[in-house]
C-alpha positions as CSV (number, residue, x, y, z in Angstrom):
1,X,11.0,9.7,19.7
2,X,13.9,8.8,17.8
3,X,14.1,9.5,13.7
4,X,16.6,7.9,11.6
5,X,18.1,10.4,8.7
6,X,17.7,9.4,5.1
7,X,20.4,11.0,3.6
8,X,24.5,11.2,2.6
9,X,26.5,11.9,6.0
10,X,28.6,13.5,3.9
11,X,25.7,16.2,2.6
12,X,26.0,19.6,4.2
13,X,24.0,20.2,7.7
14,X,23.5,16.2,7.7
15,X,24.5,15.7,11.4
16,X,23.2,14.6,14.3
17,X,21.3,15.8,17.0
18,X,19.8,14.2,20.3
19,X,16.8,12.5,19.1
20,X,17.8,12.4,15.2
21,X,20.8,10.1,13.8
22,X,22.1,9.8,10.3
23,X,21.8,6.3,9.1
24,X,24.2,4.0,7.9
25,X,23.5,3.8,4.6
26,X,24.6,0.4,3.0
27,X,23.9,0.6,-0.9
28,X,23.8,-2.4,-2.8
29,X,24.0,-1.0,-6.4
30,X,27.1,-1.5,-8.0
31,X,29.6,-3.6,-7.5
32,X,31.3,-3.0,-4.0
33,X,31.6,-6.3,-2.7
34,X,29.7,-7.5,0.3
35,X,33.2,-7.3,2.6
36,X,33.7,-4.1,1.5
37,X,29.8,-2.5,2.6
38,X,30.2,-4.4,5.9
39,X,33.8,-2.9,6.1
40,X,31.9,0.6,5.7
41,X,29.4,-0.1,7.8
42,X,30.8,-1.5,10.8
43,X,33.0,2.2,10.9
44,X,29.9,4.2,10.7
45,X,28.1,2.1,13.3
46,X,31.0,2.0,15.4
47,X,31.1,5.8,15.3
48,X,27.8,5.9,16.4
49,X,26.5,5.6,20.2
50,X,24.1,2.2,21.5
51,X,21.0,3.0,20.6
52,X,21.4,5.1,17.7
53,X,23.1,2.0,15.5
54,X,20.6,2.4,12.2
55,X,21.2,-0.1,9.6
56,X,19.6,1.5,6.3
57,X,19.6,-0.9,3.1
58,X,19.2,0.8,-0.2
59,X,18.5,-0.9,-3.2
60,X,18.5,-4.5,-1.8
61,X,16.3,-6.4,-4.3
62,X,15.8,-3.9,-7.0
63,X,19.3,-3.0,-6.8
64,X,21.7,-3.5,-10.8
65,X,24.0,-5.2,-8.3
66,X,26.7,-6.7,-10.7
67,X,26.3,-9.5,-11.8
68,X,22.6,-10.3,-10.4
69,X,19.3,-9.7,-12.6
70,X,16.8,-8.1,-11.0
71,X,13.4,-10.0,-9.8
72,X,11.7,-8.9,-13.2
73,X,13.4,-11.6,-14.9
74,X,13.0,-14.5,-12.8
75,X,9.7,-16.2,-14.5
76,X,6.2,-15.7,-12.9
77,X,6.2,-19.4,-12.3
78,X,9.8,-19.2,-10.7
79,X,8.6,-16.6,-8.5
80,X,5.4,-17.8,-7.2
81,X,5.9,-21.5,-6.7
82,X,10.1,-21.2,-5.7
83,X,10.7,-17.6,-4.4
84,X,13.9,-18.2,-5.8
85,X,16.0,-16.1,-8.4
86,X,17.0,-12.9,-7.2
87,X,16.4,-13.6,-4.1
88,X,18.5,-17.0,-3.4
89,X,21.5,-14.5,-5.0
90,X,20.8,-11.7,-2.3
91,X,20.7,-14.7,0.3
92,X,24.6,-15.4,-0.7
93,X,25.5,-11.9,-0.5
94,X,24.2,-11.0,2.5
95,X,25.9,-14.0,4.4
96,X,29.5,-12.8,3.1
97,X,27.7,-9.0,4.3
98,X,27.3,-10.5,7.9
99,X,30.0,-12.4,8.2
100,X,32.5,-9.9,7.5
101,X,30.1,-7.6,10.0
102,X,30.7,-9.9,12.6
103,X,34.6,-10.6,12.2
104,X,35.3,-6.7,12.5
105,X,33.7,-6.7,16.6
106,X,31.0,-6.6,18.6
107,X,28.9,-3.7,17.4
108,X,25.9,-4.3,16.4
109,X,23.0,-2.6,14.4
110,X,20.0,-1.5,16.7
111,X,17.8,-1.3,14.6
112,X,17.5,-2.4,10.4
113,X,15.7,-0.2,8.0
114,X,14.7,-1.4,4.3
115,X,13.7,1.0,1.3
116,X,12.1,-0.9,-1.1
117,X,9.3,0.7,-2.3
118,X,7.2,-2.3,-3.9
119,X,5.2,-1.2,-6.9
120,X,7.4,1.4,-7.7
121,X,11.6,0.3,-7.8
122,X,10.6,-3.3,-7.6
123,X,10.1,-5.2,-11.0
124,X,8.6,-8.1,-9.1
125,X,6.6,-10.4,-11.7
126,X,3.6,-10.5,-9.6
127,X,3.4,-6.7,-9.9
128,X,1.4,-4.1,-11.4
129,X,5.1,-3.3,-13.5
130,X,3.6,-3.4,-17.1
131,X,3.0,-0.2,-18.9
132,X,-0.6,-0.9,-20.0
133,X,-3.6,-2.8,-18.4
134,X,-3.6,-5.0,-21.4
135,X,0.1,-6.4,-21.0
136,X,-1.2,-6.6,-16.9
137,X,-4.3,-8.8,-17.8
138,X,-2.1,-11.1,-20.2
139,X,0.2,-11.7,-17.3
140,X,-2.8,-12.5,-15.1
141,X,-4.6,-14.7,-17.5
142,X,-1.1,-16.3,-17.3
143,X,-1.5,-17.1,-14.1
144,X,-5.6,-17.9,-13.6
145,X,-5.4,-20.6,-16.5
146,X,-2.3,-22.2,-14.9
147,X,-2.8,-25.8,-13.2
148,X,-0.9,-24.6,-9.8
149,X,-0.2,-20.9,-10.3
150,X,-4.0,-20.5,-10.1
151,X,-4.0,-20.5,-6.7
152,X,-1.9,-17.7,-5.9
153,X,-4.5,-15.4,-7.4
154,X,-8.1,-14.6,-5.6
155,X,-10.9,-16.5,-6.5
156,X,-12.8,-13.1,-7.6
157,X,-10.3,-11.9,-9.9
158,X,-10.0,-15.3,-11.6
159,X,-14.1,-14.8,-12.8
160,X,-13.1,-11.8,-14.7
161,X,-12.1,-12.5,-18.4
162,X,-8.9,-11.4,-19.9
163,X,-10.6,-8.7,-22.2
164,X,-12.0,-7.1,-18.9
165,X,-9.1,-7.3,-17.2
166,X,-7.3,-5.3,-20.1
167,X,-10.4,-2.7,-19.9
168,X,-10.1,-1.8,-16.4
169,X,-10.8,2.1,-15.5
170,X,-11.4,2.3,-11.8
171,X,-10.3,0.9,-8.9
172,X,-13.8,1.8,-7.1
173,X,-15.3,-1.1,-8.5
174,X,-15.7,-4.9,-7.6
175,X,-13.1,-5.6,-10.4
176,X,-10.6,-2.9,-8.8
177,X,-11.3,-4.5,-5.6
178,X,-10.0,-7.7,-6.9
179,X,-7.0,-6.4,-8.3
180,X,-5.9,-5.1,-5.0
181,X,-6.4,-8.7,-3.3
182,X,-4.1,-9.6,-6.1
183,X,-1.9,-7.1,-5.7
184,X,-1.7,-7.8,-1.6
185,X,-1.0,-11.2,-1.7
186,X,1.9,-10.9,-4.2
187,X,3.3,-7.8,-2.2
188,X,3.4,-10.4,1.1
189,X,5.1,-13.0,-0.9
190,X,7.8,-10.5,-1.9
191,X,8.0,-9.2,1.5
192,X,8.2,-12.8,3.3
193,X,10.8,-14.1,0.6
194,X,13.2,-10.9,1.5
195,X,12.2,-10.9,4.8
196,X,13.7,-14.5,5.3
197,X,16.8,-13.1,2.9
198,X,17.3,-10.4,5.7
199,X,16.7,-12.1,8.8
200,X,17.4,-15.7,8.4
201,X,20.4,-14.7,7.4
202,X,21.5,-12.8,10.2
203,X,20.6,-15.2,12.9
204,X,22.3,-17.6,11.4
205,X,25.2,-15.7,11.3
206,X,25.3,-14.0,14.0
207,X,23.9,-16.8,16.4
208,X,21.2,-14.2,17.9
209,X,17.8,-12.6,17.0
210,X,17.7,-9.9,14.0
211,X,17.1,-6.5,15.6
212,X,13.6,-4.7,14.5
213,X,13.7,-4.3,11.3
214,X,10.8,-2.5,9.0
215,X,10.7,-1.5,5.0
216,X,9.4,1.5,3.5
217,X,5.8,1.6,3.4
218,X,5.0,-1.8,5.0
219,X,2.1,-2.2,7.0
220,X,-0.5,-4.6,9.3
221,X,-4.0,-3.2,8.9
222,X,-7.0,-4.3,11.2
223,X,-9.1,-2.5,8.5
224,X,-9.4,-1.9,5.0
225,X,-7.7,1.9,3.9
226,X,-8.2,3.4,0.5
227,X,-5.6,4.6,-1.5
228,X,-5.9,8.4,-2.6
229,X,-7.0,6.7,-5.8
230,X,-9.8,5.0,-4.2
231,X,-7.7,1.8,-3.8
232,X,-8.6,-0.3,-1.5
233,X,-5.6,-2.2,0.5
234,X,-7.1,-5.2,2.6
235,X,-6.6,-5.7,6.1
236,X,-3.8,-8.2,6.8
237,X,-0.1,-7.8,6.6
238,X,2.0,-6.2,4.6
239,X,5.0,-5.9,6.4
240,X,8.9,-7.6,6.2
241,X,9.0,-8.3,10.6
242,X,5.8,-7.6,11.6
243,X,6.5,-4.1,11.7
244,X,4.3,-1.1,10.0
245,X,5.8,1.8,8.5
246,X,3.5,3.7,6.9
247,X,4.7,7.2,4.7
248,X,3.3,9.6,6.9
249,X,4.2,12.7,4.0
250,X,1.9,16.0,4.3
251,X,1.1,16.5,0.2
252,X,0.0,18.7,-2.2
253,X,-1.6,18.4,-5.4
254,X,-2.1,19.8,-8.5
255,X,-5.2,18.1,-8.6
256,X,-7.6,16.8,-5.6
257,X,-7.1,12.7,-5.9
258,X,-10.5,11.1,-5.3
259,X,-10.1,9.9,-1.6
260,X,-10.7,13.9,-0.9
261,X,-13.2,14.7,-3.2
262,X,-15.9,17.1,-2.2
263,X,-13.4,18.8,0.6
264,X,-12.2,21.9,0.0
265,X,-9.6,22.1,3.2
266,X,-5.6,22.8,2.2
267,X,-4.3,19.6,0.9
268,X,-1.9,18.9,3.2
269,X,-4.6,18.9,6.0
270,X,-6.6,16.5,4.1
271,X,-3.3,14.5,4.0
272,X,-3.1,15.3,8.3
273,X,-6.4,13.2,8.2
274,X,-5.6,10.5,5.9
275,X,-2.2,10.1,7.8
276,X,-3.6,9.9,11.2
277,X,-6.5,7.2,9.5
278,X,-3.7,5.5,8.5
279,X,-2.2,5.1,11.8
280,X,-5.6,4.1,13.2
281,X,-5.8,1.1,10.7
282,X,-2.7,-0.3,11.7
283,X,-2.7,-3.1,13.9
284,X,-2.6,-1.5,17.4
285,X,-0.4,-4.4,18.9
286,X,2.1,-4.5,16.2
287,X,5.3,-2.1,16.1
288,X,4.4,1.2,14.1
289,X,8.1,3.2,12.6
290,X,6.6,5.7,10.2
291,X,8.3,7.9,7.9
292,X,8.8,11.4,8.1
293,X,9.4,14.1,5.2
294,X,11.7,16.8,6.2
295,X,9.3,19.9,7.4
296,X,8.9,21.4,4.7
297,X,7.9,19.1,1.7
298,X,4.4,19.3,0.8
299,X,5.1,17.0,-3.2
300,X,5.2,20.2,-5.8
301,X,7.0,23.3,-4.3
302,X,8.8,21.8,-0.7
303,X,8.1,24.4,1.0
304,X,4.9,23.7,2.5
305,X,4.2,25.6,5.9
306,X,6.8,23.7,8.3
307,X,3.9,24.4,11.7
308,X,1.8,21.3,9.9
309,X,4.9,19.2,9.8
310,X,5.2,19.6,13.8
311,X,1.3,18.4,13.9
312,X,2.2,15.3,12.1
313,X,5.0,14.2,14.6
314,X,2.9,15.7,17.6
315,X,-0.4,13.4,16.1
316,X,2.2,10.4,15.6
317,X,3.5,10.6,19.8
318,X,0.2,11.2,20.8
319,X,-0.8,7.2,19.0
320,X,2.6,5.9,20.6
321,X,5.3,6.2,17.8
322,X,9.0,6.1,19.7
323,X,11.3,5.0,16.5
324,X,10.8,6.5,13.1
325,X,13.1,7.8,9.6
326,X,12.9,11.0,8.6
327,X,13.2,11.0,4.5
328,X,16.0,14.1,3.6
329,X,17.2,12.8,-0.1
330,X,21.0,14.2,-0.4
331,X,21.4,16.8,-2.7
332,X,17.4,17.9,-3.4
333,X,15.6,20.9,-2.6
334,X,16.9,21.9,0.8
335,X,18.6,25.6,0.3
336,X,17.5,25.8,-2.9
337,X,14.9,29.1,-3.6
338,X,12.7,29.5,-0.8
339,X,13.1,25.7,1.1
340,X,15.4,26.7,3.4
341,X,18.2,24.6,4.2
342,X,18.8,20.9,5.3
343,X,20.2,22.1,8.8
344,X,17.0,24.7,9.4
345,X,14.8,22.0,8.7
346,X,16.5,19.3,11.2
347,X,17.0,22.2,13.8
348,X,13.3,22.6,13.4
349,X,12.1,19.0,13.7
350,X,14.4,18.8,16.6
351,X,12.5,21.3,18.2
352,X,10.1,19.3,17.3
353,X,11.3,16.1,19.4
354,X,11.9,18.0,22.5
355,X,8.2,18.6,23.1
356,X,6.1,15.8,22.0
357,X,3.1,14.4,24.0
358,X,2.9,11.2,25.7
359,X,1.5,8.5,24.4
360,X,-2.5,8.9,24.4
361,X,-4.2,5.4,23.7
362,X,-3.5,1.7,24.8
363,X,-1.9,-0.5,22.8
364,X,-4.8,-2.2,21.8
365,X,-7.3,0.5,21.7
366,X,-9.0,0.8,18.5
367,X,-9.5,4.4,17.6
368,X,-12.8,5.7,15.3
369,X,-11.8,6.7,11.9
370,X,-12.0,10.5,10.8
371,X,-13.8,12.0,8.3
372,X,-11.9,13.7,5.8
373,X,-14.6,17.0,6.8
374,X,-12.9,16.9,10.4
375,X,-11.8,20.3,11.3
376,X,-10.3,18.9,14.7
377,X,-8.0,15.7,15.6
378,X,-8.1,14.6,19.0
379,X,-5.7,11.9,20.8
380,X,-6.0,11.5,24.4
381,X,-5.7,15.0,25.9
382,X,-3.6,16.3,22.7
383,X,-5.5,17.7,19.4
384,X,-5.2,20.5,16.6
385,X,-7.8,22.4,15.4
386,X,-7.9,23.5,11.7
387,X,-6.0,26.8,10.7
388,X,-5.6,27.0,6.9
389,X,-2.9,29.3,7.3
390,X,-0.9,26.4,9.0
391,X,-1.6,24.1,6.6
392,X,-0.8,26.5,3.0
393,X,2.9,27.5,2.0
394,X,5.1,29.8,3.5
């Protein structure tokens, strides 16, 4: 398995090893021009051997690029009917990006990695980005009682009234349900729209195909998951270029979110579960590039027990992962207090790499769904058996 690094080459212990390489990380904040990152990049990539050439766009469409608004002020009509605003500007940009790319030589990205987290950076105007449900249901009432934009929203959601809409408590109900068809279908239209951005623009360019390329959290389900708040994302896909690239992070909580309740197993083997679930949803023909945390983040201290992290890789190998990122923010919580340091936890996680199973299941094979009660996983010839003392904090 290869991991790309999330994180500042520059940050101390960032380096890399034989089955881990630190990205090139192209930020589009600001207002470096578009020759300049390509100038930037092409170095780094150049530096860098074939098949360890990671492309890693930050802040693409959500990015205060100068100059540009962001994609919460194109209209709600602009953005459903054209696709246009932010994005035609990104289009521009990313031609002078390639372009320039291409005029330094022949290196080449392997492989393109996007981090837009939609629903969280993205002020998308088909998003939940409101701060209450009552400025959500005016936007949506905006759209059901339109003559065309009416259409982009699910015929179930459109036979709830404004004034329920604004009342919603629960996503475990048929009007939460609803909200969540809503919610998919405008997450694909953001995801084709900067999909075509990315790779449209780079054939073009370049005169070949784009190479793989994934985004953050992106994903093709063959059935239904739930959210750890009971959401319920619908089958179908969610995903930039076809590829899924689920989170695959081992939490903690300060509170048991609902997916869990009843169970009374460490949180971050509840999460083992829902991760591998996760993995069993997603379209077994389809690509699957998860994300790693480093080993020892479990959400509220970071230095969750760094054994369980090895489980998650081991589970991911065993269901046929080969590429992958591993999330290591520059400058947080490694070598601070207990965590131990950014080049313990890589040394670790390539240890980690060395020793993985083979691949357990056919492409296509469709694997049962566990129960969040499970005290065993089992893939192929490869499992882990419960040990709460794996699964705690150091």
């Amino acid at each position: 398995m290869q991991l790309g690094l999330w994180t500042d080459d520059s940050m101390t212990g960032a380096v890399a090893s034989d089955n881990i390489t630190p990205v090139t990380f192209v930020n589009w904040d600001g207002s470096t021009s578009p020759e300049d990152l390509a100038d930037a990049a092409y170095t780094s990539l150049a530096a860098k051997t074939v098949g360890k050439r990671w492309l890693f766009f930050r802040h693409f469409a959500d990015g205060e690029r100068t100059g540009h608004v962001q994609i919460g002020a194109n209209s709600v009509e602009d953005y459903f009917i054209h696709r246009r605003g932010e994005f035609d500007k990104m289009r521009s940009e990313l031609v002078r990006f390639w372009v320039r790319l291409k005029a330094n030589g022949s290196v080449r990205a392997d492989r393109i990695t996007i981090d837009e987290e939609d629903g969280v950076g993205i002020e998308s105007p088909g998003g939940f980005t409101e701060a209450t449900w009552t400025l959500r249901a005016e936007k949506i009432a905006k759209v059901n009682n339109h003559a065309t934009l009416a259409r982009f929203s699910p015929s179930q959601l459109r036979s709830y009234t404004q004034s329920q809409i604004a009342a919603f408590s629960t996503w475990d109900s048929d009007l939460g349900r609803a909200l969540m068809w809503w919610a998919h279908n405008n997450t694909q239209i953001f995801l084709d729209t900067m999909g075509d951005a990315i790779t449209g623009t780079y054939a073009t360019v370049m005169g070949e195909a784009c190479p793989p390329t994934s985004n953050y959290g992106d994903e093709i389900l063959d059935r239904t998951r739930y959210g750890l708040q009971n959401e319920p994302y619908h089958k179908g896909e969610r995903s930039i270029a076809g590829v899924s690239a689920p989170f695959l992070y081992l939490n903690r909580f300060s509170s048991l979110p609902p997916v869990f309740t009843g169970q009374t197993s460490e949180h971050r083997w509840l999460m083992f579960l829902y991760n591998n679930n996760w993995m069993r949803m997603c379209r077994r023909t389809a690509a699957l590039e998860p994300w790693f945390s480093f080993p020892s983040w479990d959400g509220l201290t970071h230095i969750g027990d760094m054994q369980s992290s090895r489980y998650m890789v081991q589970s991911a190998a065993a269901m046929g992962v080969t590429h992958g990122m591993i999330w290591s923010p520059p400058g947080a919580y490694m070598g601070v207090g207990s965590v131990p340091s950014l080049s313990t936890q890589l040394a670790y996680m390539q240890e980690t790499l060395e020793d993985l199973p083979a691949q357990q299941v056919d492409d296509d094979e469709v694997l049962p769904l566990l129960s969040y009660n499970a005290t065993t996983v089992t893939i192929g010839s490869w499992s882990v058996t419960y040990n709460a003392s794996e699964w705690g904090t150091i």
